[in-house]
C-alpha positions, 0 to 999 in steps of 0.5 A: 537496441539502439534505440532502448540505450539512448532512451534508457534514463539512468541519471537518477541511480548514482554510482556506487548504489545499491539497487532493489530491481523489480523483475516479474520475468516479463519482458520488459522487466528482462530488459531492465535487467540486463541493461542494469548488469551491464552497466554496473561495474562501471557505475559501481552499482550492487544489484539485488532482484526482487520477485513477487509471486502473486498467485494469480496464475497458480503454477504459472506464478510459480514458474515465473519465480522460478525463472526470475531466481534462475535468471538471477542467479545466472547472472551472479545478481542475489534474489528475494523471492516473495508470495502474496494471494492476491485474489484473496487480498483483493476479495476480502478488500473488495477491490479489483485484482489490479489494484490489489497486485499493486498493493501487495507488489509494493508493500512486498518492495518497501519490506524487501528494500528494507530487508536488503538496505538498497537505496533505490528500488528501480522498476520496468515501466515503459512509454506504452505503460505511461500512455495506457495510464493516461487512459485509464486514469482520464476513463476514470475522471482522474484530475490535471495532476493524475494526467501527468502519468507515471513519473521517473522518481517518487519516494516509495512512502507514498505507495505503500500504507506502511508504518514506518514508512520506507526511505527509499525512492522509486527510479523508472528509467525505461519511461522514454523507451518504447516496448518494441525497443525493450523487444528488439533488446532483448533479441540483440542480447539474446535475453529470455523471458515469460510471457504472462497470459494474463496481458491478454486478458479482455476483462482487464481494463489497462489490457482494453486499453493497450489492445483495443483503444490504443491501436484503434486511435492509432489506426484512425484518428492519430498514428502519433497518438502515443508521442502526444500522450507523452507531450501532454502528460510531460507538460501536466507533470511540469505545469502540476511541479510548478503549481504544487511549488505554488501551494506549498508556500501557501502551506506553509502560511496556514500551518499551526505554531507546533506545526501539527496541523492547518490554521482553517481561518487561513485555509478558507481565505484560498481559492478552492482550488488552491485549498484542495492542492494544499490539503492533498500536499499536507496529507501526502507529507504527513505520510498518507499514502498517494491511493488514499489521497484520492479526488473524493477524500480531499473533496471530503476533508475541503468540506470539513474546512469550510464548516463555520463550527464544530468538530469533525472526524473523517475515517479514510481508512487504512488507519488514517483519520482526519479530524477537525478540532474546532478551528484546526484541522489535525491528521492522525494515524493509529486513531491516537499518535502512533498504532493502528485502528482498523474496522472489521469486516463483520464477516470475512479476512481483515488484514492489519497494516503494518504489523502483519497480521489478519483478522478472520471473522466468522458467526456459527455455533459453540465455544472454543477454548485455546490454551496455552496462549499468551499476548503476541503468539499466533495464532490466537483465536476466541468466541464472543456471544453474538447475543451480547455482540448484536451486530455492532462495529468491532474494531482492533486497535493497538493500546493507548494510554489507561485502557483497562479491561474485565477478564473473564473469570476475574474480578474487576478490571486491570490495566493493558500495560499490567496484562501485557507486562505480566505475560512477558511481552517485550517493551518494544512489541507491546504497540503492536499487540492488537486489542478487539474493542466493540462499543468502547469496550476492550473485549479480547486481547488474543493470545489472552482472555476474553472480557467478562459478559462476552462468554458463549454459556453453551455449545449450541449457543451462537457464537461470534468466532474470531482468529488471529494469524501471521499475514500470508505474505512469504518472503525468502532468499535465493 
């Protein structure tokens, strides 16, 4: 017990703050937990727990949100409860389970953050979880500055693809204490907590390395090997600091007279590796998220600089692209200034950043009228012919100055502002109304018409089917 208050790092959350703290119900969340309560009377702290059902382990999950809602209320500490189906999330989005918990966990914190107004969001990670991703980020050939691990302080707009971003910072004050200290803990104060079956899980990699490599080094090649991950990642966080102070004045060098983009003749006087540091600065501060400033991306957006002419676009998705417009390079977010530019899965869930919605595409047969509908109430579904489709890329976009459109069963065209303006969509909802685009042509405004020329001509005919929903993440309070 000692141990874990020594270690516990509290410099970052000052007094009279108000705290979002993560709990999964885990132990060492738990731990947190109780160690914050403690101490927020005398630091003059107000508490607020935050709880994401993942749905991963089916009722498992929602015992989990049960006990931390209890937990909570036992000690007088308010909480928000949230649901997202990540299995789902992660299949549509064709990554692992892993990184689609990640994503929905903080996307779940900056909405809660917000909804509560707290100045911190504050979360469990230990020293074991920092060695562990050590490894698994050297296993997957990450870079010097990725080797630093899990820091103690990041701004919380850098994790999550939301617009607009959060302000609030992530503060991990257990990065120092050890998981048998959390345990020993929570024993002392007789604290309860769940056990997630899933940590023992072999298809999971970080459970691979926490069970399998970890203590195999530790067995024999170094007992220490933990204490060494902790001293290296320290010194490639300290050295990253310095040389990211480094590139920022170089940054600063190369920027353009307004300040909205890079001057690429400066730019490609550096040496690669400076480039490459200022390009992954300059995308984080223009708001892109850390996942997608990855190795490849910036590798990618290095090579549009070093082009001698021309113009360029590249779509690092999540609505994020960057463009090469002769001798500048130029970030933008929303295909044009603010909004939201998607792909759609020709098949399948498409989710909508920022403004909570979701996309489902399906091919069959037949014809669907909804009725009753109008701009910005969902759901909102539709038929295309998939003849006139063909297989095309299909976009949704939010509206952008002039666009037009031919409703069905009307003559000529009429602008988006009018039709949206007509249905009584309220000025500030109007950039948030998706629009389906397929070859440059504004094809469905949901809750509206489809285009002229897109209409099924009958019930066998195959058909293009399209629905347009509520996001399935559930927030609520308790």
């Amino acid at each position: 017990m000692r141990l874990f208050e020594q270690r516990l790092n509290v410099s970052g959350l000052p007094a009279g703050a108000h705290l979002l703290v993560a709990v999964s119900g885990g132990a060492d969340s738990m731990a947190l937990l109780h160690a914050l309560h403690e101490r927020a009377l005398r630091r003059r702290w107000r508490l607020t727990v935050a709880h994401l059902d993942h749905g991963i382990r089916g009722k498992a999950s929602r015992d989990d949100a049960t006990f931390v809602r209890k937990a909570a209320r036992g000690l007088g500490i308010p909480c928000v409860i949230g649901r997202a189906p990540v299995p789902s999330l992660a299949k549509r989005a064709g990554i692992s389970l892993e990184m689609a918990a990640r994503q929905a966990r903080y996307a779940f914190l900056a909405r809660a953050a917000r909804k509560t107004r707290a100045d911190y969001v504050v979360t469990a990670h230990t020293a074991d979880d920092q060695a562990e991703t050590f490894f698994l980020k050297l296993l997957r050939g990450a870079g010097r500055g990725a080797l630093g691990g899990i820091r103690e302080t990041v701004p919380l707009s850098g994790l999550v693809d939301v617009k607009p971003a959060p302000t609030q910072a992530v503060v991990r004050p257990m990065l120092c204490v050890a998981r048998r200290d959390v345990m020993d803990y929570l024993h002392k104060v007789g604290a309860a907590w769940r056990e997630d079956l899933t940590n023992a899980d072999p298809s999971f990699l970080r459970n691979r390395v926490r069970r399998e490599l970890l203590p195999l080094l530790e067995k024999d090649y170094n007992p220490g090997i933990r204490g060494v991950v902790r001293r290296m990642s320290d010194v490639f966080s300290m050295e990253d600091a310095w040389m990211d102070e480094m590139a920022r004045s170089l940054l600063e060098q190369c920027r353009t007279e307004e300040r909205k983009g890079l001057d690429l003749a400066r730019m490609t006087q550096f040496p690669g590796a400076a480039r490459r540091r200022v390009i992954r600065i300059w995308m984080a501060e223009c708001g892109i998220p850390e996942p997608r400033v990855d190795y490849d991306t910036v590798v990618r957006v290095d090579a549009m600089c070093r082009r001698k002419t021309g113009s360029q676009v590249l779509d690092i998705g999540g609505g994020w692209w960057v463009a090469r417009v002769y001798r500048v390079l130029l970030i933008r977010h929303g295909g044009e200034g603010e909004g939201f530019y998607v792909r759609l899965r020709a098949s399948g869930v498409t989710v909508l950043p920022g403004v909570g919605l979701r996309v489902t595409v399906s091919v069959g047969r037949g014809i669907l009228r909804q009725r009753g509908g109008r701009p910005g109430v969902y759901p909102a579904e539709a038929t295309l012919d998939a003849g006139v489709w063909g297989g095309r890329e299909l976009v949704v976009r939010s509206r952008r100055p002039g666009d037009r459109m031919e409703p069905y069963g009307m003559h000529g065209s009429r602008k988006v502002q009018d039709i949206l303006v007509d249905a009584g969509v309220p000025r500030g909802e109007r950039d948030r109304i998706p629009l389906v685009e397929c070859g440059g042509e504004i094809v469905w405004i949901p809750g509206y018409r489809i285009a002229r020329g897109w209409s099924v001509q009958g019930q066998g005919e195959k058909s293009l089917k399209l629905v347009v929903q509520r996001s399935d993440d559930l927030m609520e309070t308790g």
